[in-house]
C-alpha positions in Angstrom: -18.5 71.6 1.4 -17.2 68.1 1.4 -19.4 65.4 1.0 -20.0 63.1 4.1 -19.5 60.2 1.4 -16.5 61.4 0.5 -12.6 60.0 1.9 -10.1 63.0 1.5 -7.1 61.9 0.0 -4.5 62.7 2.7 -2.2 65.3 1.9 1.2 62.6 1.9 -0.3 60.3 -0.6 2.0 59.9 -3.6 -0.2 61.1 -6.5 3.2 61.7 -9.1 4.7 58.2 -10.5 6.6 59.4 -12.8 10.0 58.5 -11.1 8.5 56.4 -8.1 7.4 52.5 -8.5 3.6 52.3 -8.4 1.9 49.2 -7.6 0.9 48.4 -11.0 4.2 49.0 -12.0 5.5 46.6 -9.7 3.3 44.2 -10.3 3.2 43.9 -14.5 -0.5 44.7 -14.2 -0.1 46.1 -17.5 1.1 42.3 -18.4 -1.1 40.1 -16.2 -4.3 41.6 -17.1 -3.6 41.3 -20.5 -3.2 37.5 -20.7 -6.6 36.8 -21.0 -7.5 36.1 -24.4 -10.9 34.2 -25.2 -10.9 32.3 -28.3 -14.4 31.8 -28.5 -16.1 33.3 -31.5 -18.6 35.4 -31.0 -17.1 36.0 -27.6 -18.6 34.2 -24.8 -19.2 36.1 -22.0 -18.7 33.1 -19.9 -14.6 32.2 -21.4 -13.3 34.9 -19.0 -14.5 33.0 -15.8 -12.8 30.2 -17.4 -9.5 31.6 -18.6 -8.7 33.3 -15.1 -9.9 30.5 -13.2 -7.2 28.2 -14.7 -4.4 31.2 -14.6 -5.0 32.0 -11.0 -4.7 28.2 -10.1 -1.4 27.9 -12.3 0.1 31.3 -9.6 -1.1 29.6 -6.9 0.6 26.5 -7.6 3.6 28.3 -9.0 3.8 29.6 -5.4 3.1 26.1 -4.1 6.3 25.2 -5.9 8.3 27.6 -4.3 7.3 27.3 -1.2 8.2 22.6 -2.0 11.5 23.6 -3.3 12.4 25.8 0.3 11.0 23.0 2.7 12.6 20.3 0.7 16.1 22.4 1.4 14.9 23.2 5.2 14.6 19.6 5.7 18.0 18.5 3.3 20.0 21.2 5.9 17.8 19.5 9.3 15.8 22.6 9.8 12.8 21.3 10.7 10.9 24.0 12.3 11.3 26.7 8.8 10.4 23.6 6.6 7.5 23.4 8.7 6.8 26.9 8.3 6.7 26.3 4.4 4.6 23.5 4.4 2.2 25.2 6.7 1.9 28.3 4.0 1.4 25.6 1.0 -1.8 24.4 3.4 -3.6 27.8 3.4 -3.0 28.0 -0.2 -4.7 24.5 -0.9 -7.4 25.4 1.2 -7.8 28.8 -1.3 -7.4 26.6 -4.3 -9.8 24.0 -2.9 -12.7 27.2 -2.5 -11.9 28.3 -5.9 -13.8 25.5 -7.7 -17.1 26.8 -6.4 -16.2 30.0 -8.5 -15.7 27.4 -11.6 -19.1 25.3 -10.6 -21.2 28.6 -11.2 -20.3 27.7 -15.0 -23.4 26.0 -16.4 -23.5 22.9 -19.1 -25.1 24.9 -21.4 -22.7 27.4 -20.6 -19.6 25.6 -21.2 -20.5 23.8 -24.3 -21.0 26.7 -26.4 -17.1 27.7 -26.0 -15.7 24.2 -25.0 -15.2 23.0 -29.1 -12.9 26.6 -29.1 -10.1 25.3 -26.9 -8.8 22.6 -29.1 -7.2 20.1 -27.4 -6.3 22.0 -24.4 -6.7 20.8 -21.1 -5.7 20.9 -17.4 -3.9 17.9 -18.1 -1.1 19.6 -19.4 -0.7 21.6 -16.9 3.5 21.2 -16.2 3.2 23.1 -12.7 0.6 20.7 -11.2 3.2 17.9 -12.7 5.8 19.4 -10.6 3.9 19.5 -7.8 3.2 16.1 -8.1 6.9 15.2 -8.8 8.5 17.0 -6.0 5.6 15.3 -3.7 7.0 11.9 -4.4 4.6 10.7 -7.2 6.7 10.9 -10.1 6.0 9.4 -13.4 8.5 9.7 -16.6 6.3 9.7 -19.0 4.6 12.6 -18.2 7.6 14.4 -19.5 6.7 13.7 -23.3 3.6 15.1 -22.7 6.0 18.6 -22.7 7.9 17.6 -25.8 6.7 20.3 -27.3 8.0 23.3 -23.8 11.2 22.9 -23.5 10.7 25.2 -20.0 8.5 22.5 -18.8 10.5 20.1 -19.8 13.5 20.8 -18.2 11.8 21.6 -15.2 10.3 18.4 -14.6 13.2 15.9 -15.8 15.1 18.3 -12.9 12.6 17.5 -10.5 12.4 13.5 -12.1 16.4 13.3 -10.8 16.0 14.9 -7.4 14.6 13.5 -3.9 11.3 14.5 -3.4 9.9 16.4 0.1 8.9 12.7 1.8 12.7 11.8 0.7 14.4 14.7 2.4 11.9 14.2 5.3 12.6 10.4 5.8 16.8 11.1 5.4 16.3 13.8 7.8 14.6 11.2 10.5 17.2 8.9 9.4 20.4 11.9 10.6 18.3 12.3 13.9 18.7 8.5 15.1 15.5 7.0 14.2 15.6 3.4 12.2 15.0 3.9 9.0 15.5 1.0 6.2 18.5 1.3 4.1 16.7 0.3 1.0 14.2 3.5 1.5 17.3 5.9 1.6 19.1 4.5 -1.7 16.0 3.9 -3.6 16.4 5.1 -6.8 14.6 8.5 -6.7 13.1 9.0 -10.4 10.8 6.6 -10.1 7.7 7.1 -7.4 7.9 6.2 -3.8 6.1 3.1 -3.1 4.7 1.6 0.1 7.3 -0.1 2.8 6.5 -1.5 5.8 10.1 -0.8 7.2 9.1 2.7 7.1 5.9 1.8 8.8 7.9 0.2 11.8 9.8 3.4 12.3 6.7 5.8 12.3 4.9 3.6 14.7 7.6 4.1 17.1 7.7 7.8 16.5 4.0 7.9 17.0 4.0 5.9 20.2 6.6 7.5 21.5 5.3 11.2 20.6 6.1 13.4 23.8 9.6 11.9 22.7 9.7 12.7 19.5 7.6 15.8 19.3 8.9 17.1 16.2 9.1 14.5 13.9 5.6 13.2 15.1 4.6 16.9 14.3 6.1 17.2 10.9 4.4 13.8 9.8 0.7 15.1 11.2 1.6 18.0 8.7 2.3 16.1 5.6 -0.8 14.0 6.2 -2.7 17.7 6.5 -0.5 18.7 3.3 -1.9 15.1 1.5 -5.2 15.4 2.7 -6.1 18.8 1.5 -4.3 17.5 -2.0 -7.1 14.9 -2.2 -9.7 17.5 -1.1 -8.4 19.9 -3.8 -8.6 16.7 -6.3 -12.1 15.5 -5.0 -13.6 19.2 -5.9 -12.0 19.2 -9.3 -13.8 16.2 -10.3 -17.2 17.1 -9.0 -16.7 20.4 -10.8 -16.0 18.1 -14.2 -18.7 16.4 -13.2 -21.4 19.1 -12.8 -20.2 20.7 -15.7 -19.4 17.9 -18.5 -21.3 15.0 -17.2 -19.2 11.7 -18.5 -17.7 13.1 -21.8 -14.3 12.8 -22.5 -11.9 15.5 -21.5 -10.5 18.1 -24.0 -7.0 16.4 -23.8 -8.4 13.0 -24.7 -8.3 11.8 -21.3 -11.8 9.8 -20.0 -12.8 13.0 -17.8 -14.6 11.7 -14.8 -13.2 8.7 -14.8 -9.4 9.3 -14.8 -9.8 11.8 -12.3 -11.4 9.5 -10.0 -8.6 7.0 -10.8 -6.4 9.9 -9.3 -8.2 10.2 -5.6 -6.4 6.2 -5.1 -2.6 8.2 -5.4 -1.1 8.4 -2.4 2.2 10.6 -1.7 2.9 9.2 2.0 1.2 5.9 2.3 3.3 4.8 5.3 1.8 7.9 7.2 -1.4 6.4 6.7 -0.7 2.8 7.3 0.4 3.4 10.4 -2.6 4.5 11.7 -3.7 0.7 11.4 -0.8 -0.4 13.4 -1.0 2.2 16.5 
């Protein structure tokens, strides 16, 4: 008699792995679940929450960069429409990474404290992916790079990213190929250092924005980088009320001021022209 509980399996499902691919197999499981070691001693049972909260954030934005890196080509080769496709992909996973801190703010002060002294000088603000995103955004800063003296991986990665135009620089040359006025001095600007605010490029998204049954896509593409910036600031918002609730105003584990340099960081801006020219409409 079978139980009424019970799910037969059905009689095609592959029980023998031996010479097939299994889904652990495909996915390392052996690997990735085995890259969580707590350093705390005794083990706190509360250092796991933290170590896979930080590892699933670093696969989420090593996806993020993936997905960058394809738009950014989309848009170098004027295809709009699958560049749009990435950037809408790299908005679902901010909204997910956004969520996540909630799973983090379950972490108490009392909690935290008695594993924080274990992790050294570790910190989030090492983190070379999150750099990368940053860089291939637009905001790029050199120095960052001697922060990974020490990875030559990261390293490499970001100087790569330092010497090539970001997402808002293949966007604006791709405006620029489809006849709209764009200033000279925004397409030769030298692209290691971060994009900063001109009001040439503010003329030219007014008239795209004026004009938008016109200029439908490009007016489309800039509503999705605004989306793209604002759920960055979202996602940047949480993570320092999470701080917050869990540290108070101490300093960060990297050295850093905690709160207070985080909060500096909600006054970045990736595309500032996309939001100034909401003044001039």
């Amino acid at each position: 008699m079978v139980d009424a509980n019970t799910r037969p399996l059905e009689a095609g499902v592959v029980r023998d792995f031996r010479d097939e691919l299994s889904y652990g197999g495909y996915l390392h499981l052996d690997r990735l679940l085995d890259a969580q070691h707590p350093v705390s001693r005794p083990q706190h049972h509360d250092e796991l929450l933290f170590i896979i909260q930080h590892q699933t954030v670093e696969l989420w934005l090593k996806l993020i960069l993936h997905e960058l890196r394809t738009a950014r080509a989309h848009l170098a080769g004027d295809r709009l429409q699958p560049a749009l496709k990435q950037l809408a992909r790299v908005k679902h996973i901010q909204h997910t990474l956004t969520e996540q801190w909630s799973v983090l703010a379950t972490l108490t002060p009392s909690e935290y404290v008695e594993f924080r002294g274990f992790l050294g000088r570790s910190s989030g603000f090492q983190s070379y992916q999150y750099r990368a995103v940053e860089f291939i955004l637009g905001n790029k800063n050199a120095d960052m790079i001697d922060v990974f003296a020490h990875d030559e991986h990261a390293r490499d990665l970001l100087s790569e990213l330092l010497g090539q135009p970001s997402v808002y620089d293949e966007f604006i040359r791709y405006l620029h190929r489809q006849g709209h006025e764009v200033p000279a001095s925004v397409l030769d600007r030298d692209v290691t250092k971060p994009h900063t605010y001109d009001p040439g490029l503010v003329a030219a998204f007014r008239r795209i924005y004026e004009s938008s049954a016109e200029n439908w896509d490009a007016y489309e593409a800039c509503e999705e980088l605004v989306d793209l910036e604002e759920n960055f600031q979202f996602w940047r918002f949480r993570h320092l009320k999470t701080v917050e609730r869990t540290i108070g105003s101490k300093h960060g584990t990297g050295g850093s001021s905690g709160v207070s340099f985080l909060r500096a960081a909600l006054d970045l801006t990736f595309f500032p022209e996309l939001y100034a020219v909401r003044t001039e409409i």
